[in-house]
Each structure stands twice: as C-alpha cells, then as structure tokens.
N, C-alpha and C positions, 0 to 999 in steps of 0.2 A: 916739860915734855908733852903737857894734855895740849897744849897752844900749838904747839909743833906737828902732833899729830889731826888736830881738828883743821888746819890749814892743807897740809901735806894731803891729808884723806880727803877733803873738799875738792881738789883739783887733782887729783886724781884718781876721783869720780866722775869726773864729767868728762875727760878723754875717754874713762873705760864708757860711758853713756855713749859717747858718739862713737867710739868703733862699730858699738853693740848694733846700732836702731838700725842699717839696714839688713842685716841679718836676720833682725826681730820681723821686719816687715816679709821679706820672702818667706819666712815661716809662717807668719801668719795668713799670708793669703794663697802659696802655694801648698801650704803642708808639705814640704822639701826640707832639708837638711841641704844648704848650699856649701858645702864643703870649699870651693874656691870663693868662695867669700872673703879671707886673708890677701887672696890674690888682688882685689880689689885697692887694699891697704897699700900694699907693697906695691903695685905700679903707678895708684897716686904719687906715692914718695919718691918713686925712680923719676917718673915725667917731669914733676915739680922740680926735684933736681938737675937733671937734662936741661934742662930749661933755663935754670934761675945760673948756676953754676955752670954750667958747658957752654951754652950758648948767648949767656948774659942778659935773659929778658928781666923786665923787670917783677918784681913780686908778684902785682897783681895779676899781669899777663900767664906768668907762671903756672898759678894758682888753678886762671880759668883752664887750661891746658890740661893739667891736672884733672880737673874735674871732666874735663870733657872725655879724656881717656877712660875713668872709669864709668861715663853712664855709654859709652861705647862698645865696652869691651861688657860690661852689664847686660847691654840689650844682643851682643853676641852670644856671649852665652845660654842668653834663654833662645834663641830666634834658633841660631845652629845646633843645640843641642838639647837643652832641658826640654823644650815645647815637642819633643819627638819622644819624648820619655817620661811626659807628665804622668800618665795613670800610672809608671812603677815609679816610685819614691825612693827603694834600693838603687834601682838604676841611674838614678839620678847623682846620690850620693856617692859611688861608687866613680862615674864618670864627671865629676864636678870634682871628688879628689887628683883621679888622674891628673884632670886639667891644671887644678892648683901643682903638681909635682911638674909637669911639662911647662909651663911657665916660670916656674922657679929655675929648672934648665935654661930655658930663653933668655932671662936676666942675666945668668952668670957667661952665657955664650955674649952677648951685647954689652954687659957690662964691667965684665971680670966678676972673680970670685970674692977680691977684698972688699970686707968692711967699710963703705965711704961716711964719712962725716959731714953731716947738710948743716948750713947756718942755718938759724933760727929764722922765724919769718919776724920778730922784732926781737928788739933787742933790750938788754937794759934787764938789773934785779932791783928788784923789788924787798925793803926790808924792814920787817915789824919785828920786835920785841926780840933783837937775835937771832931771829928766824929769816931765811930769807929763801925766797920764792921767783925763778925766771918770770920775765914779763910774756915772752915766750908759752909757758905752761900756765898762764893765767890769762891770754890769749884763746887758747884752747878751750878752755871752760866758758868764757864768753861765750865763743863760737857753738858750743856744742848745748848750752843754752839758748840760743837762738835758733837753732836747727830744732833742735826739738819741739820748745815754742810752735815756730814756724809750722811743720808737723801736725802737731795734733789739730792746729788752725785751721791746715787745708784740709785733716781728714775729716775734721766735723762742718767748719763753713762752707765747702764747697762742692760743687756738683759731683765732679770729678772725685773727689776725697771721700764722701759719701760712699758713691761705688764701689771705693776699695775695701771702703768698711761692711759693705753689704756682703763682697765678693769672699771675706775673710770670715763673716759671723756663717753665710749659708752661700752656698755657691749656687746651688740647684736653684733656691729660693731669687739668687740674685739674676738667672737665664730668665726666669720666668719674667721678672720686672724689665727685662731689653736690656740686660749691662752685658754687655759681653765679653767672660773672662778674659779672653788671650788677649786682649786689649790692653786690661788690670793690668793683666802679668808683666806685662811690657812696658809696662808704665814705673811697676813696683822693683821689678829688675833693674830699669834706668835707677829710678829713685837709690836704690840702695846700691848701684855703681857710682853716684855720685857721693852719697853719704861716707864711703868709703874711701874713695879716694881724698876724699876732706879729714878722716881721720888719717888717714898716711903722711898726707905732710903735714899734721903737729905730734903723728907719735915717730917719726924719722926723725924730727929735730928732736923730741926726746929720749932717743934713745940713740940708732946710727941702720943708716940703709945697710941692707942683708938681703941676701935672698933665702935665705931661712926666715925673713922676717914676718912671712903670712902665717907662723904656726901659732904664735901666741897672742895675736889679737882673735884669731879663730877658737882660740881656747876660753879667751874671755869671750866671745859671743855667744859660743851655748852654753857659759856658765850662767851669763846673766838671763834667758833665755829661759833654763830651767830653773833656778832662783826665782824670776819674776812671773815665769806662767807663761805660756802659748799667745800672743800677740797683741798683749797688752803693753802699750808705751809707757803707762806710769808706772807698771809692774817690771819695764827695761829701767827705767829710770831709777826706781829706789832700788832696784839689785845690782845696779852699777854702784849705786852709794854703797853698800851692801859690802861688796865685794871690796872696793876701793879701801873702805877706812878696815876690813879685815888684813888685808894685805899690807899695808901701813901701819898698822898696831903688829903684826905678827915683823915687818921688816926691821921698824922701832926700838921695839921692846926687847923682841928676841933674835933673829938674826936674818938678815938678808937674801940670803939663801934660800928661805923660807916661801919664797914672793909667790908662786905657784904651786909649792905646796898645800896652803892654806887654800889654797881655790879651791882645789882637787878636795880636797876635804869637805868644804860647805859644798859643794855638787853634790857627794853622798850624802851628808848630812839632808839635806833639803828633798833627799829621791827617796830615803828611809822614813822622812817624818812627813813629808807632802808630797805626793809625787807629781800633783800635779801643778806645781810653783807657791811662792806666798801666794798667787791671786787667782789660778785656774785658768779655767779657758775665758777671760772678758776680751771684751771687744778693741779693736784693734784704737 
C-alpha cells in the first residue's frame, strides 16, 4: 500500500501543480483572486475535445487550439473586464465569478448538459509491482514538470520574466524602473490562460468533461495558493505535493469520498497555524 500510495500521490501532484501555477501567478502579480480561473480548465478541455473528437484533428493540432483558446479568452478577461476593475479586488472577484457561472451556461447551451468522456492524449498502462498507473496521468506530470521548470527559467533568465518578478515583489518600485504593469498583466493573464488550458485536457482525460468541471480545480488553486504562500512557485509546487499525497492517503486508507474533504481541512489547518502559507509572501 506505501508503493501504491507514493506513486498514486507523485502524479497526482503534479496535475494538482499544473492546474494550480497560473492561478498562483495572477495572484501574485495582480493581488486578485481570479475566480474564473476553472473556467480556463474547462474550455481547454472542451476545445481540445471539439477538436480532437468532433472534428478529427490530430492531437497535436488539438492541443495548440486548446491552448490558444485559453490565452485568448485569458487576455479577454483581463483587457474587457479586470483592467477596469484593478484597484477593487472585490470587484473583481465577484465579476470573474459571474463570468466563471455565465460560461459554464455557454458550454451547456453549445455543448449539452451530459457528461462527455475525452480519450486520453496517449494511451497504454503502465505496471509496477501490482500497481498500475495510465501512461496518460504520467504524461501529465511530465508535462506539468516541464511547464514549471520552463517557468521559473523565464522568470528568473529573462528580461521579460524578471519584470514580472519585479511587478509581483513592488509594483510602485517596478513604474519607477520603466516596466509597465498593464503590460505584465497581460502577459501574466495570457500566461496563466494557457497554463490552464494545458491543465484541462489532462485533468478532462482524467476525470470526464463537465460544465461543473471549473469548481474543483479552482478549489485546488487557492488551496495550494494558501498552503504555499502568496506567489511563490516552489511554495505552489510542494503544496501541490502537499495536497496530492493528503488526498491519496485520506482516499487510500480511508475512503473516497473523502477526496475534498481532506483539502477543506489542510486550508484551515494551514489559516490557523500560518496564515500566511508554509513560505509567506516570497517572490514570485
């Protein structure tokens, strides 16, 4: 069982890491709560599907499609709505949930109401010691290892990345140097429309397209979020592992059911004994 669950909890850590990280980054450099954040998940997963199943393109075609919808509808969001609403943060939250409900209507008007089932983007299990593991969901954790990688690369190697790290640690500090926020924003909004819809179609093959399905990757975002501290990526990263191998020992050991409960739980846990994450406010 300890094999089962160290495998299990590994890779399903690193899906919960890639949902999380652009959620992690609009918080960190807007100070925003992006509530339609989910929304991001769940129209990667619909396009990819449209796509790969309705209209038969191939995978990788797919994919980019996918990802182009959500650093689209990412940079829509902030352009039509957030950037009118930056200095209130309520406001924000508040009309960025609307949006996630009003989109959720859209899909089910476009796509029906039922349940659809996506193939996997490969195929094939994978099986060690009894245990066996989709090639699929070990796919995902590649992927979400290399995005992050990727990540921390551009925000420390490059010019560009730098900025957003500037934009994130002092804002005021970063007008002064000539970085021009609404620039970031729009950058970090793309950024995290893409990252999202990369998590939708490997948490759609793991699970099944919904238009309920933006509520619980949003639930892990500001789990890990507030587990890891205010815009720190290695701080998303080990409270995705955090989180992951909690949720797998609680589904494991004791019952299934359990799978969200246990979150809800280390969220207060972690607000009562730290509130401000394992790692605080570090840099982005």
């Amino acid at each position: 069982m300890a094999l089962q669950i160290l495998i299990q909890g590994f890779v399903l850590s690193g899906l919960y890491a890639l949902i999380a990280v652009g959620f992690t980054m609009i918080f960190s450099v807007g100070r925003v709560l992006n509530l339609a954040y989910g929304v991001y998940i769940m129209l990667g997963g619909y396009i990819y599907y449209a796509a790969l199943q309705g209209a038969g393109l191939p995978v990788f075609a797919s994919f980019i499609l996918a990802i182009l919808a959500g650093v689209t509808f990412g940079l829509l969001t902030y352009l039509l709505l957030v950037r009118r609403l930056e200095d209130n943060p309520i406001a924000v939250e508040i009309s960025t949930l609307i949006l996630a409900v009003v989109m959720q209507a859209l899909i089910v008007v476009i796509f029906g109401a039922a349940p659809k089932t996506m193939w996997p983007v490969i195929r094939g299990v994978l099986r060690f010691e009894g245990i066996s593991v989709t090639m699929n969901i070990l796919l995902a954790t590649g992927v979400s290892w290399i995005v992050l990688g990727g990540l921390m690369a551009f925000v420390r190697y490059t010019h560009l990345g730098r900025a957003i790290r500037a934009v994130s640690m002092d804002r005021k500090g970063a007008v002064i140097s000539g970085i021009e926020p609404s620039f970031i924003s729009m950058v970090t909004w793309a950024l995290s429309g893409a990252f999202g819809a990369i998590a939708g179609v490997f948490f759609a093959t793991f699970t099944q397209l919904d238009s309920h399905m933006w509520v619980f990757p949003l639930i892990i975002s500001v789990a890990v979020v507030i587990v890891g501290g205010i815009g720190s990526i290695v701080g998303s990263l080990i409270a995705a592992h955090i989180i992951g191998f909690v949720e797998t020992i609680t589904t494991t050991v004791i019952a299934a059911e359990l799978r969200g409960v246990s979150t809800m739980l280390l969220i207060i846990l972690v607000l009562l004994v730290r509130p401000k994450g394992l790692f605080g406010r570090a840099e982005l």
